[in-house]
C-alpha positions as CSV (number, residue, x, y, z in Angstrom):
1,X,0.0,0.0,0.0
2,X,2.8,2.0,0.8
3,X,4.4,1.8,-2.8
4,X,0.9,2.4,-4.3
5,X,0.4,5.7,-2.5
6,X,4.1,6.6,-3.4
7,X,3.5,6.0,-7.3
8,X,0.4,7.7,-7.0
9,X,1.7,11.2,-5.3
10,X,4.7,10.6,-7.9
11,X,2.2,10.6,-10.3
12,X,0.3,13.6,-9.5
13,X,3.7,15.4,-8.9
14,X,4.7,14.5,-12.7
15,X,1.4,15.8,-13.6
16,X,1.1,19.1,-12.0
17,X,4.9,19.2,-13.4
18,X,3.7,18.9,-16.7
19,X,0.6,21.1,-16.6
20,X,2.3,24.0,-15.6
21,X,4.8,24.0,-18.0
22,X,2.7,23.9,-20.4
23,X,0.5,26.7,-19.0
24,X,4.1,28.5,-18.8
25,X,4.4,28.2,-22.8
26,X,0.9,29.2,-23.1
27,X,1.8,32.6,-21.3
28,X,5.0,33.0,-23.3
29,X,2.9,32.4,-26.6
30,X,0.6,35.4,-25.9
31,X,2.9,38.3,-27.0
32,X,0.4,41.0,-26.1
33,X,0.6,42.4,-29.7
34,X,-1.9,42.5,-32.3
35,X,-3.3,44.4,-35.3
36,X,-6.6,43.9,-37.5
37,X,-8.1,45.7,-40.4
38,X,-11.3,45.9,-41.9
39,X,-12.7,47.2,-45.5
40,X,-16.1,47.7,-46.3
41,X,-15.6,47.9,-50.0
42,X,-13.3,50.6,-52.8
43,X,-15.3,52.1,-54.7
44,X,-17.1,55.7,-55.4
45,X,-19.1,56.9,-52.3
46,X,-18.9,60.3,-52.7
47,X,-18.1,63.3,-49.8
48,X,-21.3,64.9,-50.5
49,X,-23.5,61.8,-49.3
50,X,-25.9,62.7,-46.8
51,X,-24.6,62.7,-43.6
52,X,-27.1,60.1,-41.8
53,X,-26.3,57.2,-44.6
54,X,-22.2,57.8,-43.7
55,X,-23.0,57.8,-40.4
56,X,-24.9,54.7,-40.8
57,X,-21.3,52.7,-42.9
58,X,-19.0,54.7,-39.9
59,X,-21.2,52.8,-37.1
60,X,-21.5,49.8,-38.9
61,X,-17.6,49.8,-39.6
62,X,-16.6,50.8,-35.7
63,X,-19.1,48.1,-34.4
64,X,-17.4,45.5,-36.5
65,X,-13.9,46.5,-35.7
66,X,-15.2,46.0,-31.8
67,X,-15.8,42.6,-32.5
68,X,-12.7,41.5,-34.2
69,X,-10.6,43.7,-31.1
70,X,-12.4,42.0,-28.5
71,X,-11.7,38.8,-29.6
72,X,-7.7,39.7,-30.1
73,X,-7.6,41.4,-27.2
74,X,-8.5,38.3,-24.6
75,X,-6.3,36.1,-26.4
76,X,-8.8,34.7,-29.1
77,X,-7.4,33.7,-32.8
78,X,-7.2,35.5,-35.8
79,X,-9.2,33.4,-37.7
80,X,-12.1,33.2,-34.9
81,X,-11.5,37.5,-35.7
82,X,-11.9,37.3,-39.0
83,X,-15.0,35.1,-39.2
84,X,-17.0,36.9,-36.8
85,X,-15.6,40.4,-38.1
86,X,-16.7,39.4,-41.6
87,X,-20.2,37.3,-40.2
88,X,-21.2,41.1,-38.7
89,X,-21.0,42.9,-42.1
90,X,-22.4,39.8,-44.1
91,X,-25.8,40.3,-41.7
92,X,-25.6,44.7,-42.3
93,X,-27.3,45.6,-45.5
94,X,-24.9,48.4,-46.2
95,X,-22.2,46.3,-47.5
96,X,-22.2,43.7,-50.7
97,X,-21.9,40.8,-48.5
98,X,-24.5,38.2,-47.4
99,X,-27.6,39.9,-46.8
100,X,-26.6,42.8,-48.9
101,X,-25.6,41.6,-52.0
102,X,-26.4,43.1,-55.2
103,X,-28.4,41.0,-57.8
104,X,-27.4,39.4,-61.0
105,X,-28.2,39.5,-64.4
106,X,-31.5,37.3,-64.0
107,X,-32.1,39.4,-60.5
108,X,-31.1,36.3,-58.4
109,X,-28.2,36.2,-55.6
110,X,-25.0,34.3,-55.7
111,X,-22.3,35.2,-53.2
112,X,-18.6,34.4,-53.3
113,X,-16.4,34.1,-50.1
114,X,-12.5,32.9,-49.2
115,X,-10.6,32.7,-45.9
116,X,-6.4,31.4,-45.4
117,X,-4.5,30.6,-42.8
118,X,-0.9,32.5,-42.8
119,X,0.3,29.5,-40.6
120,X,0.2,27.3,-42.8
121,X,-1.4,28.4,-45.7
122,X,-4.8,26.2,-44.9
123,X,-7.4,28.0,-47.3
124,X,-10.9,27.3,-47.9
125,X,-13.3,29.5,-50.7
126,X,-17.1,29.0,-51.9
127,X,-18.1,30.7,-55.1
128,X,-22.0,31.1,-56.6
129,X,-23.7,30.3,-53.2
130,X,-27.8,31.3,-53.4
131,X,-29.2,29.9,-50.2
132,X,-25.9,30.5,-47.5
133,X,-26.7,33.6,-45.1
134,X,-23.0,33.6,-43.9
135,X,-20.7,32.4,-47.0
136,X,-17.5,32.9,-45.0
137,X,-18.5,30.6,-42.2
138,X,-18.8,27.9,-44.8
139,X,-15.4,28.7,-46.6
140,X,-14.1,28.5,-42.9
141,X,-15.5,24.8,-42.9
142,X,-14.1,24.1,-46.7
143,X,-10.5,25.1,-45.2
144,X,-11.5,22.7,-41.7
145,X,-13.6,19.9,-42.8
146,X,-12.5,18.7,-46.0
147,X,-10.0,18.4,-48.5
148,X,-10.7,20.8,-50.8
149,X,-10.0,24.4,-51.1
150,X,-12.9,26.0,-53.4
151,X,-16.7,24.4,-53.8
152,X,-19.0,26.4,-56.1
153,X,-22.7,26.3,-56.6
154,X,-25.1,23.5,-55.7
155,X,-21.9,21.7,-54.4
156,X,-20.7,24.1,-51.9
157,X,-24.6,24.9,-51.3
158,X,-25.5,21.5,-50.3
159,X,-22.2,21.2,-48.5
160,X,-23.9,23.8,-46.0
161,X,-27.1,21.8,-45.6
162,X,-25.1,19.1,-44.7
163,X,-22.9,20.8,-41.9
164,X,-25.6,22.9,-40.6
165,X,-24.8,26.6,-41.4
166,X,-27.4,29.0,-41.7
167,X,-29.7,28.3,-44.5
168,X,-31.8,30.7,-46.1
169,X,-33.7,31.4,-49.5
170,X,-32.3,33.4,-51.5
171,X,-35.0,36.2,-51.3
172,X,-33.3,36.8,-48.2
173,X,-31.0,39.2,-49.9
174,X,-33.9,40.4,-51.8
175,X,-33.8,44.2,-50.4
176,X,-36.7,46.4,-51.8
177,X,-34.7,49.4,-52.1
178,X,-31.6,47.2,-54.2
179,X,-34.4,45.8,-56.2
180,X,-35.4,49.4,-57.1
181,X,-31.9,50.3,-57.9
182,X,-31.5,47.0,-59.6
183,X,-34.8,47.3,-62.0
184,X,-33.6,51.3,-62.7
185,X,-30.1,50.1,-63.7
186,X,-28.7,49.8,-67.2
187,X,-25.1,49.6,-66.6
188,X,-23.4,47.7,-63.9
189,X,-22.8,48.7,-60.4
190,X,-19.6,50.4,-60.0
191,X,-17.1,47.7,-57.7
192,X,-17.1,47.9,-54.4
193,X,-18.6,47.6,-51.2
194,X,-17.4,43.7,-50.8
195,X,-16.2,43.0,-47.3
196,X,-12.8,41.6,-45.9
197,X,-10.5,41.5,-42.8
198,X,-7.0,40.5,-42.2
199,X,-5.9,40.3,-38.2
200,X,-2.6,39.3,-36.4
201,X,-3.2,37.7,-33.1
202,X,-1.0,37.5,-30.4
203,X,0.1,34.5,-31.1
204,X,1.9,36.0,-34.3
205,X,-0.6,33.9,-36.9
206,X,-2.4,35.9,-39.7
207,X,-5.6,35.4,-41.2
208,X,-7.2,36.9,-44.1
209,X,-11.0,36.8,-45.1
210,X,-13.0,38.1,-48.1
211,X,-16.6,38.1,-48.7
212,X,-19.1,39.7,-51.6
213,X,-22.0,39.5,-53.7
214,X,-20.3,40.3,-56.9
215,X,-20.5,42.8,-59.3
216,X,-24.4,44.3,-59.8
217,X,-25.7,43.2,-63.5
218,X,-23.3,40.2,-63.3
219,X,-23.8,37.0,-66.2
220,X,-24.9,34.3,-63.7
221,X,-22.0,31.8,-62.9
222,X,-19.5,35.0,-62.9
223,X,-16.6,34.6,-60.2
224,X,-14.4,37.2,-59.1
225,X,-11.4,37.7,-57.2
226,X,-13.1,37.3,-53.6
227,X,-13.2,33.8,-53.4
228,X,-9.7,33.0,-55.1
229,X,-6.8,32.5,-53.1
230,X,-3.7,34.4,-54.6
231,X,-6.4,36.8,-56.0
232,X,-8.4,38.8,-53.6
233,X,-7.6,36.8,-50.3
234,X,-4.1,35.7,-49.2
235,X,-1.8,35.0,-45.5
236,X,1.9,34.2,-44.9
237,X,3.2,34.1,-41.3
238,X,6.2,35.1,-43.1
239,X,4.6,38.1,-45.1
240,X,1.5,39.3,-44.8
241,X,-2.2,38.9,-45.2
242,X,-3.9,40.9,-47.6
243,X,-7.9,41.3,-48.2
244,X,-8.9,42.9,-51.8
245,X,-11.9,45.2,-53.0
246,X,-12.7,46.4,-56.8
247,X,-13.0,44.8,-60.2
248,X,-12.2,41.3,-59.6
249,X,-11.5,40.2,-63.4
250,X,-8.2,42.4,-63.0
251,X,-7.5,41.7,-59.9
252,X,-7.4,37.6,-60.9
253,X,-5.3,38.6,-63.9
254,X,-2.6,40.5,-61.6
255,X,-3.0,37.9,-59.1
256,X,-2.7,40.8,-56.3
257,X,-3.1,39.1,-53.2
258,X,0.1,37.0,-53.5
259,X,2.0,39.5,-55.5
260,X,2.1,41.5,-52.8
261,X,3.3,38.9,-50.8
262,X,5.7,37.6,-53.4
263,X,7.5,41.2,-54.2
264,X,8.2,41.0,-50.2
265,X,9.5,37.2,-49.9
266,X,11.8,37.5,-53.2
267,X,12.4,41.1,-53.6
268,X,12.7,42.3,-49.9
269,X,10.0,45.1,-50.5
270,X,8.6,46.2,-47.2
271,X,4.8,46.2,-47.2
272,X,4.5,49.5,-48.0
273,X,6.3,49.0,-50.9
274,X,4.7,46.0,-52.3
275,X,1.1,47.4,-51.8
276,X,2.1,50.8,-53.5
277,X,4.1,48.8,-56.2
278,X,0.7,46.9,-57.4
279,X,-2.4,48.8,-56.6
280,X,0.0,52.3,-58.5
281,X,1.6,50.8,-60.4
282,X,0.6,47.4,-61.6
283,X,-3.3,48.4,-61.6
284,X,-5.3,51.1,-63.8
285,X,-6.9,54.1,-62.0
286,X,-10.1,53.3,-60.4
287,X,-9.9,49.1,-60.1
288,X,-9.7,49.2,-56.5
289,X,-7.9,48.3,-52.8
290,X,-6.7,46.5,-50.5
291,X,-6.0,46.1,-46.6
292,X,-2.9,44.4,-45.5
293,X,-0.7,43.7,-42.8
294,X,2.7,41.9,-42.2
295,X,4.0,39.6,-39.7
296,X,5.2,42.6,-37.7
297,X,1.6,44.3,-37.2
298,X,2.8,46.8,-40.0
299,X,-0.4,47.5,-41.7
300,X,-1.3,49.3,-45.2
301,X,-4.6,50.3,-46.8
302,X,-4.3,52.0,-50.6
303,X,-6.5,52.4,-52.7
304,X,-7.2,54.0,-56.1
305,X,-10.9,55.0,-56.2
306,X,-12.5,57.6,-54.6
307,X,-13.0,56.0,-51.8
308,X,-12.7,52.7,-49.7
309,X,-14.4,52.4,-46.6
310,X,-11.7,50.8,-44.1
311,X,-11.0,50.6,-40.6
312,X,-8.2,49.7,-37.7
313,X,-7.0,49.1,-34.7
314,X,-4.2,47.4,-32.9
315,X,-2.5,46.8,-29.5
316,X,-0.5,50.3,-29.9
317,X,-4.0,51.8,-29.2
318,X,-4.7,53.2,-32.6
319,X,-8.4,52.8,-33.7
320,X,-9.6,54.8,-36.6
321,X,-12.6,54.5,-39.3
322,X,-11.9,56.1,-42.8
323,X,-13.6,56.4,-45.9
324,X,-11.9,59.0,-48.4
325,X,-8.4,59.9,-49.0
């Protein structure tokens, strides 16, 4: 009896060892530093709007940057950041995301989404999606749950069924006053107002998200950049994430999202540098933005429309909203 009792209190000595080291690594792994930014589309909102509708995108921008800072702040992910950052502005009708998106050629719904991991470059993407209320929730479970990286259409659609997401019908994004717009229109939509964040946890892991409705008037069965990885989303630990915004056709052919990443990892560029190089130099006038931010919680936000509605904050205690130049 002796001996037992003596293995057993050597026991729980090896375990209490054992747990506290590894709570000791846990504390050394929370660094305390963090940054996240947010874009609710580039595009052409002009100064002269009335004051209570950019009120209404400075509100809605501020309350989603809350969410993803809160969540960095006590220590949660970046990709749990991202989600839920991008979730909030997929459920605001103000943005062309989720329950927002503009309407297609036929005046139906299809909504495109991407996330990636900058840890190990995990990626998951749904393109053409009528019936999911939160598309980047289900490109999160792409990236988690299978082996796949990109599921379009009735594919990635009944993927959703089958893991539970939020279903919906696709008169859901049906807004009356989009409809009006939609019916009035002749031309389409000028790009913008798709959604994306990129954060930097404390645990030094970058995350990048990207969510939209597409361009208004689009052919049905039209992809753009926002659910292609290299081309409007994109994360390297070792870089930086980037989230892009604008017309998505030359945005796939410029492949922006790794560029960016590329001109850093074999040219040296800072991220400054990189993002100037290809949204002033590498893109016409008026195609767009991005947000972006490097391992070191660096973060950059050009653009070359009139506007792009972006936000940021970080452990330095910055926190700002903008929307023009």
């Amino acid at each position: 009896m002796y001996r037992l009792n003596q293995f057993i209190l050597s026991t729980l000595f090896l375990l209490l060892f054992v747990l506290q080291i590894d709570s000791n690594l846990y504390a050394q792994q929370l660094s305390g530093k963090f940054t996240i930014v947010i874009h609710g589309g580039a595009g052409y909102f002009p100064k002269d709007s009335k004051d209570e509708l950019k009120q209404q995108y400075i509100s809605s921008l501020t309350e989603a940057l809350n969410i993803g800072k809160n969540i960095l702040v006590n220590g949660g992910t970046s990709l749990d950041a991202v989600e839920k950052v991008i979730n909030y502005l997929e459920n605001n009708i103000l943005f062309n995301a989720g329950r927002g998106a503009v309407f297609t050629l036929d005046g139906k719904h299809e909504l495109d989404a991407s996330i990636m991991q900058g840890k190990d470059l995990s990626s998951g993407a749904v393109a053409g999606v009528m019936i999911i209320k939160n598309p980047i929730s289900l490109a999160r479970l792409v990236m988690e749950k299978t082996d796949h990286v990109l599921l379009a259409g009735k594919g990635a659609d009944d993927l959703g069924i089958k893991f539970g997401v939020d279903v919906v019908s696709n008169t859901y994004f049906h807004d009356s006053t989009n409809y009006i717009k939609w019916l009035k229109s002749n031309l389409p939509k000028q790009q913008g107002e798709t959604v994306g964040c990129v954060a930097l946890d404390q645990y030094g892991n970058i995350t990048a998200g990207t969510s939209t409705g597409g361009r208004q008037n689009k052919m049905p069965g039209r992809v753009g950049d926002s659910p292609l990885i290299n081309a409007g989303t994109y994360a390297n630990n070792n870089t930086c994430g980037v989230s892009a915004t604008g017309w998505g056709e030359l945005f796939i052919k410029n492949t922006v999202a790794f560029n960016i990443s590329a001109l850093m990892e074999y040219k040296g560029y800072t991220l400054k540098q990189a993002c100037d190089e290809i949204i002033y130099n590498r893109l016409p006038e008026g195609s767009g933005g991005i947000i972006a931010l490097d391992k070191d919680g660096n973060y950059e936000m050009p653009f070359n429309t009139i506007s792009m509605m972006r936000a940021v904050a970080n452990s330095k205690g910055e926190f700002k909203i903008e929307i023009w130049k």
